[in-house]
Structures are given as C-alpha cells and as structure tokens.
C-alpha positions in Angstrom: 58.4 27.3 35.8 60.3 30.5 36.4 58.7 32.8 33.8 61.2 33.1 31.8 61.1 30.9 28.6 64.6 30.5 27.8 65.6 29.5 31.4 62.8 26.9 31.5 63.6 25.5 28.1 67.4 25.1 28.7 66.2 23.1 32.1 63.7 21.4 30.0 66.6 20.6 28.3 68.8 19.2 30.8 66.1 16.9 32.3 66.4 15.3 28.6 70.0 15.2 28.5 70.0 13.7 31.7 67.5 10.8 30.8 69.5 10.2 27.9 71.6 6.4 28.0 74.7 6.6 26.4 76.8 3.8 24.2 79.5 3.9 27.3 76.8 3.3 29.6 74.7 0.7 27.8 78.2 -0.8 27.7 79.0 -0.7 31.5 75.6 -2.6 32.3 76.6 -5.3 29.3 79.4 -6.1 31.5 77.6 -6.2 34.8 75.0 -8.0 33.0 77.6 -10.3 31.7 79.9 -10.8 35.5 76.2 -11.4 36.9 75.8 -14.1 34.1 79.3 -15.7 34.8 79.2 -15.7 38.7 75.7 -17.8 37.8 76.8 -20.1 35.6 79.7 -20.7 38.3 77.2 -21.2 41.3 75.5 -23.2 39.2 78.2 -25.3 38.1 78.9 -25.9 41.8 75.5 -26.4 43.1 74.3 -29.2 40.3 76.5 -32.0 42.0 75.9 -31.1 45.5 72.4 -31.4 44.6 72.4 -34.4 42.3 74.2 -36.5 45.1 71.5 -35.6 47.4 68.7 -36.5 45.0 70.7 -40.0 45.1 70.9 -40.3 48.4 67.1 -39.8 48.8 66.5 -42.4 46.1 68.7 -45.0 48.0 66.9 -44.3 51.1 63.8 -44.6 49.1 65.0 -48.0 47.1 65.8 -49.3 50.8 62.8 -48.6 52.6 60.9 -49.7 49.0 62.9 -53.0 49.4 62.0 -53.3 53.3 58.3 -52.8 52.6 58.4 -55.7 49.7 57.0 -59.1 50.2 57.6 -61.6 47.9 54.4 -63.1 46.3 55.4 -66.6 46.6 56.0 -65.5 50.8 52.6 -64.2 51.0 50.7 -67.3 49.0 53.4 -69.7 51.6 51.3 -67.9 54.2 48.0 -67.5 52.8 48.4 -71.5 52.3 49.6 -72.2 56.0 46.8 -69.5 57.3 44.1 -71.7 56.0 45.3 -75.2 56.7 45.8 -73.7 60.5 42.1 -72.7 60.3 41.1 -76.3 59.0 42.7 -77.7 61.9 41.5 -75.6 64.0 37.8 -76.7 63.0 38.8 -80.6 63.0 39.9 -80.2 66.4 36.9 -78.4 67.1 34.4 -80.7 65.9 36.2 -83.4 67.9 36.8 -81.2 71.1 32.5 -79.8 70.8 31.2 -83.3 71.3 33.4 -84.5 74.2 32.9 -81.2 75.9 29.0 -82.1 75.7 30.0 -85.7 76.9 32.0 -84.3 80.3 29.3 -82.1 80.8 26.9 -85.1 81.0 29.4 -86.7 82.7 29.6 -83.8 85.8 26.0 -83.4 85.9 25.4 -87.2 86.0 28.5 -87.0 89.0 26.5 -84.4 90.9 23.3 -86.4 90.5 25.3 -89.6 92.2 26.9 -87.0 95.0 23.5 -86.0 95.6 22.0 -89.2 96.1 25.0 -90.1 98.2 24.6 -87.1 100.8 20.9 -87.9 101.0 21.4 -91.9 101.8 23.8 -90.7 104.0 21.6 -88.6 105.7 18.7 -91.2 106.6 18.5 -92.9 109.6 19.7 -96.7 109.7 17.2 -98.9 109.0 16.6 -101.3 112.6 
C-alpha cells in the first residue's frame, strides 16, 4: 500500500486483470489437453500388444510348467498299487527269511558248541 487510493486501486486492479483466464487461453490448454490425450491414446495403442504377448508368453510358461507338474491319476493309483504289493512281498519274504535266520543262528551256536568240544578232546591226554 502506497497511500495513495487511486494508485493502490488501479494495482488492485491489475492483480485482477492478471488472474483473469481468457476464451484464447482456455482454448490453448483445450489443445494441449487434447495433443496430451492423442500422444496417450497412441502409446497406448502401442503398448497393449507388446504387453498382451507378454501376458501370453507367461501363461505358456505357466501351462508348461502346470503340465510338467501333473501326474496322471491313473499313474499315481499304477503306483500306489505296485507300492503295496512291493510291501506285501517284502513281508512274505520276511516271514520266510525271520525263521531261518533263527534256524542258522541255532545252527552256529550248536557249531561253536561242537568246535568247543573238539578243542577240549583235543586237548586231553591220550588215554594209555
């Protein structure tokens, strides 16, 4: 404020008048506005099938590694089936293997006991 009233109005003034948007202006952005729009719509227009083939390369990848990780039900029930009859003949062998184990073990004691008796005849004197 410079005291005088008619010097501060007319400034007063021409802070308005400087504020003030005109048609030619409003105008000026509407074309920005509208070049911005276009150079979108372009990028866009380029970007979508870059980034569509992508998405369908992932899902490939994806199908593939799906179709590696898959086992067929009628593969798993094939092994399920051959799993168990491997573990039922494991257990008939076993029942036949247990009870000749037992039997050599007699057998090596009942050897000992004989190589025992051996050493010790061995060892008397001969009878005169």
């Amino acid at each position: 404020m410079s005291g005088d009233a008619l010097a501060d109005f007319r400034d007063a003034v021409a802070d308005v008048a400087a504020c003030i948007v005109t048609r030619d202006d409003l105008m000026t952005v509407r074309t920005e506005m509208t070049g911005i729009r276009d150079d979108l719509r372009a990028e866009m227009t380029r970007t979508r099938p870059e980034i569509m083939a992508h998405i369908d390369r992932l899902q490939d990848a994806m199908a593939l590694q799906h179709e590696e990780r898959t086992i067929d039900i009628g593969s798993a029930e094939r092994a399920e089936r051959l799993a168990k009859a491997a573990q039922s003949d494991a257990a008939a062998i076993g029942a036949i293997v247990t009870p000749l184990v037992r039997l050599v073990h007699a057998m090596r004691t009942q050897l000992d006991d004989l190589a025992e008796q051996v050493r010790v005849l061995k060892q008397r004197p001969p009878a005169a």
